[in-house]
C-alpha positions as CSV (number, residue, x, y, z in Angstrom):
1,X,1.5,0.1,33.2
2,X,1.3,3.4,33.6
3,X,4.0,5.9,34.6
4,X,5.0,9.3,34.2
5,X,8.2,11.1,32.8
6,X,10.6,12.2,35.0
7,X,10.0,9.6,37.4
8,X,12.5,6.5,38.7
9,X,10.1,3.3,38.2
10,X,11.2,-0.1,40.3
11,X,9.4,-2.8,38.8
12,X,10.5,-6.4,40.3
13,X,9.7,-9.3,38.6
14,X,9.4,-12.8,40.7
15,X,9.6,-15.7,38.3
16,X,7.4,-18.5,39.6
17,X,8.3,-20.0,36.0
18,X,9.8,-23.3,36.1
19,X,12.3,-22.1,33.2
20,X,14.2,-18.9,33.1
21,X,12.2,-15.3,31.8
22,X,12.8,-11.7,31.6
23,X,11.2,-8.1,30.6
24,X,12.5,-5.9,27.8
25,X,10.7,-2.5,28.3
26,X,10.2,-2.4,24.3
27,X,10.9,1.3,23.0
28,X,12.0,2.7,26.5
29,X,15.6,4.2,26.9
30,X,17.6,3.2,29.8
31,X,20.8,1.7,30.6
32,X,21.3,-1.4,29.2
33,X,21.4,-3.6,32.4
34,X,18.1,-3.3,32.7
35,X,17.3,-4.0,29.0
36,X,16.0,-7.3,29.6
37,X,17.9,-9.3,27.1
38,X,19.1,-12.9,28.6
39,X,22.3,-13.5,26.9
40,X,23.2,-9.5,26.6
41,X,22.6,-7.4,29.0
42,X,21.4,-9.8,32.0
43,X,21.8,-13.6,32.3
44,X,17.9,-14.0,32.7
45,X,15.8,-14.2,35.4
46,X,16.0,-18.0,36.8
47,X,13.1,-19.9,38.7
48,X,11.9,-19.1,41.8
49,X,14.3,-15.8,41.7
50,X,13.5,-11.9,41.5
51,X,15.3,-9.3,39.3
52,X,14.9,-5.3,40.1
53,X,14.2,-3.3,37.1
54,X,15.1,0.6,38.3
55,X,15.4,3.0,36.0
56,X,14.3,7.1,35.4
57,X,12.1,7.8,32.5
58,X,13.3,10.1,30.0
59,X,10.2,10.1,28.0
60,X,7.0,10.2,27.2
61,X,4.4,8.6,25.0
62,X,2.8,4.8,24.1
63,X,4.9,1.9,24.4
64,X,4.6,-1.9,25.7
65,X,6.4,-4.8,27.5
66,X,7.4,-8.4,26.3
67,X,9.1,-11.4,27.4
68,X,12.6,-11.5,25.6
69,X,13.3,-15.5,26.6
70,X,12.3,-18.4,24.3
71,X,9.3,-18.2,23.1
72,X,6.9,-16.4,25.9
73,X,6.4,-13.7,24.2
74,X,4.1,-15.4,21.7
75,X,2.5,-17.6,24.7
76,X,1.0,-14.1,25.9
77,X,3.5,-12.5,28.1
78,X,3.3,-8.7,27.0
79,X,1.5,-5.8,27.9
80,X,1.0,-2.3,27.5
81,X,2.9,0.8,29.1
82,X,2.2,4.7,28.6
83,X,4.7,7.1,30.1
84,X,2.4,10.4,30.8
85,X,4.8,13.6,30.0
86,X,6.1,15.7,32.6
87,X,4.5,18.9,31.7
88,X,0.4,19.2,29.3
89,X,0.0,16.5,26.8
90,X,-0.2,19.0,23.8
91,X,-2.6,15.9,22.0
92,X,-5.6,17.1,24.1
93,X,-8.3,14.4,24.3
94,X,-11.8,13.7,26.2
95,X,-10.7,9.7,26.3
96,X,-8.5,7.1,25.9
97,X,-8.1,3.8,24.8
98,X,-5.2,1.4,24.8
99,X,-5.7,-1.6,21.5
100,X,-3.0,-4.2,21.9
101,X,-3.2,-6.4,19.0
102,X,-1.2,-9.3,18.7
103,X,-2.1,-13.2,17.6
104,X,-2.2,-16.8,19.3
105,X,-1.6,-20.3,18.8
106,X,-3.1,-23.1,20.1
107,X,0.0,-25.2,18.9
108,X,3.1,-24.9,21.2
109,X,5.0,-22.1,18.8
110,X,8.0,-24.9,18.8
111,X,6.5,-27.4,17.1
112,X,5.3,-24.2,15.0
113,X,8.4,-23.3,13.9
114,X,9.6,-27.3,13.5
115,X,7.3,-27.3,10.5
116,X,8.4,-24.0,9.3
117,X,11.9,-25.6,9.1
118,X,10.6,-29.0,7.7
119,X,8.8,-26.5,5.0
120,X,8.9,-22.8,4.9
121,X,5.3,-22.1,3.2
122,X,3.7,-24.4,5.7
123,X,0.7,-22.5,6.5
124,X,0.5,-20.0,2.9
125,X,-2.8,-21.5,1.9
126,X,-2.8,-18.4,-1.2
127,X,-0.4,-20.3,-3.1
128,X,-1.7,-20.0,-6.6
129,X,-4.3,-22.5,-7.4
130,X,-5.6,-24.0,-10.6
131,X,-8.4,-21.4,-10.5
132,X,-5.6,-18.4,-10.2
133,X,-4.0,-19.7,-13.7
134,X,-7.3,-19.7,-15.5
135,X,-8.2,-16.3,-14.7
136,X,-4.6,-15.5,-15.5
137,X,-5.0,-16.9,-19.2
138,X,-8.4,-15.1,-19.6
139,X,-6.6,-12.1,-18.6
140,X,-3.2,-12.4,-19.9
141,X,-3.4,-15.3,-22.8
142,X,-2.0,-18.6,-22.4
143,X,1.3,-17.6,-23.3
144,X,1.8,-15.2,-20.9
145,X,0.0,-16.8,-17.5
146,X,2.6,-19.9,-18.5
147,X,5.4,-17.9,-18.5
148,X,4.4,-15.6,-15.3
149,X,4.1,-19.4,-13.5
150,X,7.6,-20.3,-14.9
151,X,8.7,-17.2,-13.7
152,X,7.9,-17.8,-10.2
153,X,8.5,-21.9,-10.1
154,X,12.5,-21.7,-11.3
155,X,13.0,-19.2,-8.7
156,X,11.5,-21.6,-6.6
157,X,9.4,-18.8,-4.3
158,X,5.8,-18.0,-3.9
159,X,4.2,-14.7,-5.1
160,X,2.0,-14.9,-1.8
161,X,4.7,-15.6,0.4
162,X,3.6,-12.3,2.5
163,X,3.4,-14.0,6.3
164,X,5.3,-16.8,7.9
165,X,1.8,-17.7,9.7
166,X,-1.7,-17.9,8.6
167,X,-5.1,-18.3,10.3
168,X,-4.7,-21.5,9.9
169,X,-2.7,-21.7,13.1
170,X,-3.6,-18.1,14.3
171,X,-6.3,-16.9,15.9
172,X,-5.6,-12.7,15.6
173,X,-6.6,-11.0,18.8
174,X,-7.5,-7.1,20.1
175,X,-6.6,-6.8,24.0
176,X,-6.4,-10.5,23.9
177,X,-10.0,-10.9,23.0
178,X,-11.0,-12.7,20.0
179,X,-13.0,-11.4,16.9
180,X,-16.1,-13.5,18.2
181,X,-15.7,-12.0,21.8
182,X,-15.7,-8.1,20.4
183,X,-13.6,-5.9,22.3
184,X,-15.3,-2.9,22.9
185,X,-14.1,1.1,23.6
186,X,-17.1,3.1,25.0
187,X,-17.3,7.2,24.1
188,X,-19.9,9.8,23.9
189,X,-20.9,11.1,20.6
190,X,-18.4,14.2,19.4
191,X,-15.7,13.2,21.9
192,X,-12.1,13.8,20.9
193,X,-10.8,9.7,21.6
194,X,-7.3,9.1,21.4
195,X,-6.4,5.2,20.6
196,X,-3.3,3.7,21.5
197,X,-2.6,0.9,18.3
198,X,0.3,-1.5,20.2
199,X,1.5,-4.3,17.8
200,X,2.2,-6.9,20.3
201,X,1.7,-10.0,18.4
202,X,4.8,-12.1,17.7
203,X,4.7,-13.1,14.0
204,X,1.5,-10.8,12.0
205,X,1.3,-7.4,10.5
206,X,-1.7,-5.7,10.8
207,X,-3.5,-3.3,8.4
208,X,-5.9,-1.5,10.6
209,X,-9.3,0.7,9.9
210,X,-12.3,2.3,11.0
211,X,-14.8,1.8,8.4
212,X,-16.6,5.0,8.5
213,X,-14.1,6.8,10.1
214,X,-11.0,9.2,9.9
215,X,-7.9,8.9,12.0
216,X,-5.6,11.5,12.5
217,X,-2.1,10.0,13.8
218,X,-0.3,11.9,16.2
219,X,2.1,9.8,17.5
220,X,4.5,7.2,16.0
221,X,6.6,4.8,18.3
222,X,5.6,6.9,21.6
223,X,7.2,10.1,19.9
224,X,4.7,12.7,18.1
225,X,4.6,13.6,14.9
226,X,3.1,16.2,12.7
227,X,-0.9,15.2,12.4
228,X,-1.6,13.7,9.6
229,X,-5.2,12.3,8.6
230,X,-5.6,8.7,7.0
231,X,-8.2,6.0,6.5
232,X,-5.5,2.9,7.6
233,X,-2.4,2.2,8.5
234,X,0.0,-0.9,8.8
235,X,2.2,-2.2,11.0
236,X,4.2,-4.7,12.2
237,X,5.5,-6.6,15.5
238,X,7.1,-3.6,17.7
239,X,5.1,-0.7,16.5
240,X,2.9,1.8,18.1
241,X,0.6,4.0,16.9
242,X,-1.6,6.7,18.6
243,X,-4.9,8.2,16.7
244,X,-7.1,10.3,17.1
245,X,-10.8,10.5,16.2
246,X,-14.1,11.5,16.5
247,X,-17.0,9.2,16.3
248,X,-20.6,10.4,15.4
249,X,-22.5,7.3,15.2
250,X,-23.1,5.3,17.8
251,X,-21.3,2.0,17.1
252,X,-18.1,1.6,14.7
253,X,-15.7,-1.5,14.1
254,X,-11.8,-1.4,14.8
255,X,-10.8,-4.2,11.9
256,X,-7.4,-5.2,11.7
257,X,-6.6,-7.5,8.8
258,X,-4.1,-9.5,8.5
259,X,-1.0,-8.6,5.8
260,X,-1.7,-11.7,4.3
261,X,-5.7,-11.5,4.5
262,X,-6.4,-14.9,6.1
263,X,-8.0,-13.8,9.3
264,X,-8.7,-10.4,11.2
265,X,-8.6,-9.2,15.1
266,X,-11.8,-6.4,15.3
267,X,-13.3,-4.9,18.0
268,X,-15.7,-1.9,18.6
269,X,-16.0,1.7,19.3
270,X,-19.5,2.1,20.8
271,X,-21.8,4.7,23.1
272,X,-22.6,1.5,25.0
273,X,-22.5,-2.4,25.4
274,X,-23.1,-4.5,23.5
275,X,-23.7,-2.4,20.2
276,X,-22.0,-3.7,16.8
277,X,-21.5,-2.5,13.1
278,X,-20.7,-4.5,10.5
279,X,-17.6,-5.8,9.6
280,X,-15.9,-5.8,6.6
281,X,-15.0,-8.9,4.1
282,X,-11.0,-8.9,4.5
283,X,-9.1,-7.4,1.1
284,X,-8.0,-9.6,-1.7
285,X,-5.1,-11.5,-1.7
286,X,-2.0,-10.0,-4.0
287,X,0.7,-11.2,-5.5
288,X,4.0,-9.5,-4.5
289,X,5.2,-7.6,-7.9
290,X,8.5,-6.8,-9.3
291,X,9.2,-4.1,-8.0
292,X,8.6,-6.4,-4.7
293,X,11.4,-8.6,-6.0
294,X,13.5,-6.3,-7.6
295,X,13.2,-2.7,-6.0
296,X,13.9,0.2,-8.3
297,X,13.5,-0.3,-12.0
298,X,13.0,3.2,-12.7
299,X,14.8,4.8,-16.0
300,X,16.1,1.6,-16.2
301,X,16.2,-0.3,-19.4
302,X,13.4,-3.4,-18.6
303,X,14.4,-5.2,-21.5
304,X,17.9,-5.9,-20.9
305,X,17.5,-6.3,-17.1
306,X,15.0,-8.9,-16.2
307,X,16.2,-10.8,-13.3
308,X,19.7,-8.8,-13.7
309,X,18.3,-6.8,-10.1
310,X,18.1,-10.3,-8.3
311,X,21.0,-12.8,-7.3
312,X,19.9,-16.0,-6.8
313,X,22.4,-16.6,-4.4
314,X,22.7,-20.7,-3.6
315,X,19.5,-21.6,-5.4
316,X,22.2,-21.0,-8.0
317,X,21.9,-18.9,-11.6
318,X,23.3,-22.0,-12.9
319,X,20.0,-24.3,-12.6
320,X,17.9,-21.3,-14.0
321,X,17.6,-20.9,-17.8
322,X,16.3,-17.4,-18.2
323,X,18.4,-17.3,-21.9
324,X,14.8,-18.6,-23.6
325,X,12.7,-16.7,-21.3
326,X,10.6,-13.4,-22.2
327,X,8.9,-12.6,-19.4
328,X,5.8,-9.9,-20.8
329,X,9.2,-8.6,-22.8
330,X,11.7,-8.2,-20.4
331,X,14.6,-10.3,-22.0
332,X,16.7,-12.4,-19.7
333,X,18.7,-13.5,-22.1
334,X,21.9,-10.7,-21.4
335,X,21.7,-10.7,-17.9
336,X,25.4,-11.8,-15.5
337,X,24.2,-13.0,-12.6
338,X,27.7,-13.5,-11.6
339,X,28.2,-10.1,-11.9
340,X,30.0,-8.4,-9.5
341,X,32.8,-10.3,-7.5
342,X,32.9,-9.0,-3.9
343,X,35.7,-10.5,-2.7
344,X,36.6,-10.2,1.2
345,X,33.9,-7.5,2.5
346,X,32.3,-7.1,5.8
347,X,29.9,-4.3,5.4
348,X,28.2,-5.5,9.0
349,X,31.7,-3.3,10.9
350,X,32.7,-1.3,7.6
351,X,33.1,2.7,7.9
352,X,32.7,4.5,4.5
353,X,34.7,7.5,5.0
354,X,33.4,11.0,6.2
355,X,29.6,10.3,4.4
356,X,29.8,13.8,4.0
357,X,27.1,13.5,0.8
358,X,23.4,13.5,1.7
359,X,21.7,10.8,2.5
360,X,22.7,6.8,2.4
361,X,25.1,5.9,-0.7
362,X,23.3,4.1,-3.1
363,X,26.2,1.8,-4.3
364,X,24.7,-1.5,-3.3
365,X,27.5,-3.5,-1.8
366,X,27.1,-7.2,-0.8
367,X,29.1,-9.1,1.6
368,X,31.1,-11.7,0.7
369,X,29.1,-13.8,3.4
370,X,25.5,-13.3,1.1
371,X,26.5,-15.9,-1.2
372,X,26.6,-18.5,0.6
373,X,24.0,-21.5,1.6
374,X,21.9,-19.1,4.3
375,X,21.0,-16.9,1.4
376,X,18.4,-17.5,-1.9
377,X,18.1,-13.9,-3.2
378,X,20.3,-11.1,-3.6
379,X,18.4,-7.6,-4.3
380,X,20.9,-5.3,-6.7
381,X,18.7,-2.5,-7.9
382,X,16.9,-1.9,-4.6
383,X,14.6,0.6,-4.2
384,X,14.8,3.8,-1.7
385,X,11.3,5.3,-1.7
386,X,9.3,5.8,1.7
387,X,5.6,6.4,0.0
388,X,4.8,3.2,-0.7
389,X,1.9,1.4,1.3
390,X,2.9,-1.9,0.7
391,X,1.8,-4.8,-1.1
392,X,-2.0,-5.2,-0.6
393,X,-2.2,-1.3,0.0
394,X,-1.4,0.1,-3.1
395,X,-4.3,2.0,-5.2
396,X,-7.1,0.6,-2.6
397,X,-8.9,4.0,-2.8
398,X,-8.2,4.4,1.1
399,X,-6.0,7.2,2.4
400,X,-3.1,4.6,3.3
401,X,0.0,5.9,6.2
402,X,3.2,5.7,4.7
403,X,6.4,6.4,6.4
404,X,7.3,9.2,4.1
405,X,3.7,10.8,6.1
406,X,5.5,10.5,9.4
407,X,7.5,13.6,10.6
408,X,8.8,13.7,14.2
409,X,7.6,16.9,16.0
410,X,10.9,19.1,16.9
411,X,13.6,17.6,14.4
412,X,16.7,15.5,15.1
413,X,17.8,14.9,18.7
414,X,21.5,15.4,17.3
415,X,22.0,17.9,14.2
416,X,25.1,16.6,13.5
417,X,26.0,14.3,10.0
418,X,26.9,10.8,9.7
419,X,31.1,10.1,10.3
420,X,30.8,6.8,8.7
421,X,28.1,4.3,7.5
422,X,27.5,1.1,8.2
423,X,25.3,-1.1,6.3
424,X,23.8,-4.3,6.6
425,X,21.3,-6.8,4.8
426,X,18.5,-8.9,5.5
427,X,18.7,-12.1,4.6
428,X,17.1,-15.4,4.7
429,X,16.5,-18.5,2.8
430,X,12.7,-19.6,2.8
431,X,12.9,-23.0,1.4
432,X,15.7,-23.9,4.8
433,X,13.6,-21.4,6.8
434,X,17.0,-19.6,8.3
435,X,16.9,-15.4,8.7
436,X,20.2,-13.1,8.8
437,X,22.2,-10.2,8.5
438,X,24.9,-10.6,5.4
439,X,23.8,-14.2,5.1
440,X,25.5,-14.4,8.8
441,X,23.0,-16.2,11.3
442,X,23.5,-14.8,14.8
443,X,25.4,-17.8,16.1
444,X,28.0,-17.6,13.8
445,X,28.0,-13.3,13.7
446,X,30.4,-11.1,15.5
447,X,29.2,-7.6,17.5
448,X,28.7,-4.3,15.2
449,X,30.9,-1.6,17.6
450,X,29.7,1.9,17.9
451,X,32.1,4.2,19.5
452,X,30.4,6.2,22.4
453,X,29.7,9.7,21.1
454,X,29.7,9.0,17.3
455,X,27.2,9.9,14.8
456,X,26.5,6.8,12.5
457,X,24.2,6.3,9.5
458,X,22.7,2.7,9.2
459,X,22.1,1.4,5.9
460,X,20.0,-1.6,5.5
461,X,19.0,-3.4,2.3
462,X,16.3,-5.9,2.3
463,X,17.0,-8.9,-0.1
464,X,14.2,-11.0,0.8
465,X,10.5,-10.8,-0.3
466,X,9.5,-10.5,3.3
467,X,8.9,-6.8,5.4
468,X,10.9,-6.9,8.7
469,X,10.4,-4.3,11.6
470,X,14.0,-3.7,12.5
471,X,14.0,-3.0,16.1
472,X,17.8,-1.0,17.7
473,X,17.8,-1.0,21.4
474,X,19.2,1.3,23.6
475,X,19.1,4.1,21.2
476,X,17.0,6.1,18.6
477,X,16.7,5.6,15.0
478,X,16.4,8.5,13.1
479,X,15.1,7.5,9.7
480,X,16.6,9.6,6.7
481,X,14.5,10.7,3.5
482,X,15.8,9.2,0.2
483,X,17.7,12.9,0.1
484,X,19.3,12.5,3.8
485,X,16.9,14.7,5.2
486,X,15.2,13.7,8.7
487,X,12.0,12.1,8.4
488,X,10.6,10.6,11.8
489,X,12.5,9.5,15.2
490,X,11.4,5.7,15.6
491,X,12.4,2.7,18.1
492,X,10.7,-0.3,15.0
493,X,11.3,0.4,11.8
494,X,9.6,-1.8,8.9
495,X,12.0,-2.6,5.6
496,X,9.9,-3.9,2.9
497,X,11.1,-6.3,0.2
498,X,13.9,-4.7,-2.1
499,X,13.7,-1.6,-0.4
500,X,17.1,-0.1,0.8
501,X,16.4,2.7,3.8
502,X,18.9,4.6,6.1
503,X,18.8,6.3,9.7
504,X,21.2,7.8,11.4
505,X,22.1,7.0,15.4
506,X,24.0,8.8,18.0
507,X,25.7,6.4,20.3
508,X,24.8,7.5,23.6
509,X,23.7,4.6,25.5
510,X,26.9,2.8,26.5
511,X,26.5,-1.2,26.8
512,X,25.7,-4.5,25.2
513,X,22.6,-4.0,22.9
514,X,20.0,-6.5,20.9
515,X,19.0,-5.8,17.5
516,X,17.0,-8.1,15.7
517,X,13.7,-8.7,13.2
518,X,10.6,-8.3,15.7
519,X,8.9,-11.5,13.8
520,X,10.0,-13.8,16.5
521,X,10.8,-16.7,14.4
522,X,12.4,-14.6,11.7
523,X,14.8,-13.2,15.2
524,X,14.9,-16.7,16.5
525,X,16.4,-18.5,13.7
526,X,19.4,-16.0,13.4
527,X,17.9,-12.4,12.1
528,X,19.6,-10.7,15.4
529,X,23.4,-9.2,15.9
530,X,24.5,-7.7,19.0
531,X,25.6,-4.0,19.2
532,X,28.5,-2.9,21.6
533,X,28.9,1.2,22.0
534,X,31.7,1.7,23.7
């Protein structure tokens, strides 16, 4: 869809379903009756009726569309919009492309999530194989690839544990053609082409490149930011990117790996039909690291602290001996896992005071409701940093985005500070296949209340070893640098494993909002809370 700033849009949607549907307008801000949220801010749009979308556009810039009932969003029911701005696009280009990835499944996505629930690394075919432990022991000695495995078995998780879904049950597609079927972008040599990147796939993150190729990003979530030139980028369900570049030769490949390198969506950049280039062998597979499990451990003493940065919440400290463990010499031996006794808190609705110091505290505080069945880790030395690729990035020799690159062209739509805090954690337990905030599925959750007006900063602390993009409706996310300075002005923002980040929101949209994990399993099975601003 295509539509301009400024303008009142009236979209009505017939549903010639036989079960009930809507539209979110992912990214767009507008009031929240026409959010498209069955169960928030509309009942849902039943058979054979229509509902009227109407609302002006305040914005500009590369978003999409997607079906926010059951599970149509994965059965293909998204699409693409760009809001043209009012006045000259200051990204001045010669052409334009739009590049929806997102993935498919063959399977009906409930029976896909049925054996997620029955066993939560259903489809990780990189669990570590006999073959992994041998080239460990060449590597390491026998001694220490036994202990790295004993490591990993008594917490019961997998270091490959990167994606929900594989290629196995995937097939990862690029404007919903296949990698077989080639989408292609034409241009003319030395033409400035601007590429819309639209994560539109329910349950992969992408890493994306253009072998041969720099791409300058310019925008980041349909607002612009600062050009900054890179070789790849990653990103998850919810996210949009626009590049820039300027192709040469006459044929280039648009490869988009998966996270977990099982399978890849590609198309082509080409002077004409039917041209190719070749296309890369995906990237090794890695094994999440500690810092992955543990966040920060920076000027901290390694040898004392071992496991002491994770809780095990119900798989229980109690069934893990760490006492006789020495894990490449990090002694387990002193660590409390009972450690700190958090009694009755409910950080989801807490205000800490004024926040008057810069940037998100950094005491990590978990709710009483984390140790409980819903929950298998517990992250307490989490780390705050914004510059790091993630896993499968790091030290590839390519120029890799980071969100730390990203700054928002014109600032912070509100200069003012944070009046209070709020801060929540992700949470989930693999080996049950359940996804929450506090350990709280969304069933059993209460609202988080904004007042209208205020000026908030969100805290939220991934315990799990999995990156979710955290999509707010209704209103901005301003995300914070480690010091509490503004960084970028997003709508999705990705939280890796053990990593604590902060934004700040100005509650301006009155209404009943969603907030939730954009993997769509991860939001179906209870990773979602409701915000009221009132």
């Amino acid at each position: 869809m295509r539509w301009r700033e400024g303008d009142t849009v009236t979209i009505r949607v017939k549903n010639t379903l036989k079960e009930d549907t809507s539209i979110h307008w992912h990214g767009i801000i507008l009031p929240y009756q026409m959010d498209g949220v069955p169960g928030i801010s509309f009942p849902g749009i039943p058979p054979g009726e229509t509902f009227v979308y109407q609302f002006k556009l305040e914005q500009s810039g590369t978003y999409w569309y997607h079906s926010h009932s059951g599970m149509q969003e994965a059965q293909g029911m998204y699409g693409a919009i760009i809001v043209e701005p009012r006045d000259a696009d200051p990204i001045r280009v010669d052409r334009d492309h739009i590049i929806q990835l997102s993935d498919w499944t063959d399977e009906h996505p409930m029976r896909v999530l049925s054996k997620l629930k029955a066993q939560g690394d259903y489809y990780n075919y990189n669990k570590p194989t006999a073959v992994d432990f041998f080239r460990d022991v060449s590597q390491m000695g026998m001694s220490a690839a036994l202990e790295k495995r004993q490591m990993w078995n008594e917490m019961r998780m997998s270091p490959t544990d990167l994606a929900d879904l594989s290629a196995d049950v995937l097939t990862y597609l690029m404007n919903g053609t296949t990698p077989a079927g080639n989408w292609t972008g034409l241009f003319r040599p030395g033409e400035r082409v601007r590429l819309r990147f639209v994560n539109g796939a329910a349950n992969t993150f992408y890493d994306v490149r253009i072998p041969g190729l720099k791409m300058t990003v310019v925008q980041a979530d349909g607002q612009n930011v600062e050009p900054v030139t890179v070789d790849e980028f990653r990103f998850g369900p919810g996210q949009t990117y626009d590049v820039v570049v300027q192709p040469k030769d006459d044929a280039y490949t648009v490869f988009a790996q998966s996270m977990d390198r099982t399978g890849y969506a590609r198309g082509t950049l080409a002077v004409r039909e039917g041209l190719t280039a070749p296309v890369p062998a995906l990237d090794p597979v890695q094994w999440l690291t500690m810092t992955d499990m543990m966040g920060d451990m920076g000027g901290m003493d390694h040898g004392a602290m071992g496991h002491g940065a994770m809780n095990h919440g119900a798989a229980g400290s109690a069934a893990m001996n760490h006492g006789g463990m020495n894990h490449g010499g990090m002694n387990h031996g002193g660590m409390n896992h009972g450690g700190m006794n958090h009694g009755g808190m409910n950080h989801a609705a807490m205000g800490h005071g004024s926040a008057a110091s810069a940037g998100a505290s950094k005491t990590v505080r978990h709710a009483r409701t984390e140790y409980g069945p819903s929950v298998d880790m517990r992250v307490d030395t989490p780390r705050t940093n914004l510059d790091d690729p993630g896993i499968g990035l790091r030290d590839n020799g390519r120029r890799v985005l980071t969100l730390a690159d990203l700054h928002t062209v014109g600032g912070a739509m509100d200069p003012r500070g944070a009046e209070r805090e709020i801060e929540l954690h992700l949470t989930g337990h693999m080996e049950r296949y359940s996804w929450s905030f506090d350990g709280v599925e969304f069933g059993q959750s209460t609202p988080v209340h904004l007042r209208y007006g205020e000026r908030v900063r969100v805290i939220l602390h991934n315990d799990t070893m999995m990156t979710h993009p955290m999509h707010l409706h209704g209103v901005w996310s301003e995300l914070e640098t480690p010091d509490g300075a503004f960084q970028a002005r997003l709508h999705t923002i990705p939280v890796q494993p053990a990593q604590r980040i902060s934004f700040l929101v100005t509650a301006d949209a009155l209404g009943r909002w969603a907030w939730h994990c954009h993997l769509m399993f991860h939001m179906d099975m209870g990773m979602f809370r409701e915000v009221v601003i009132a």
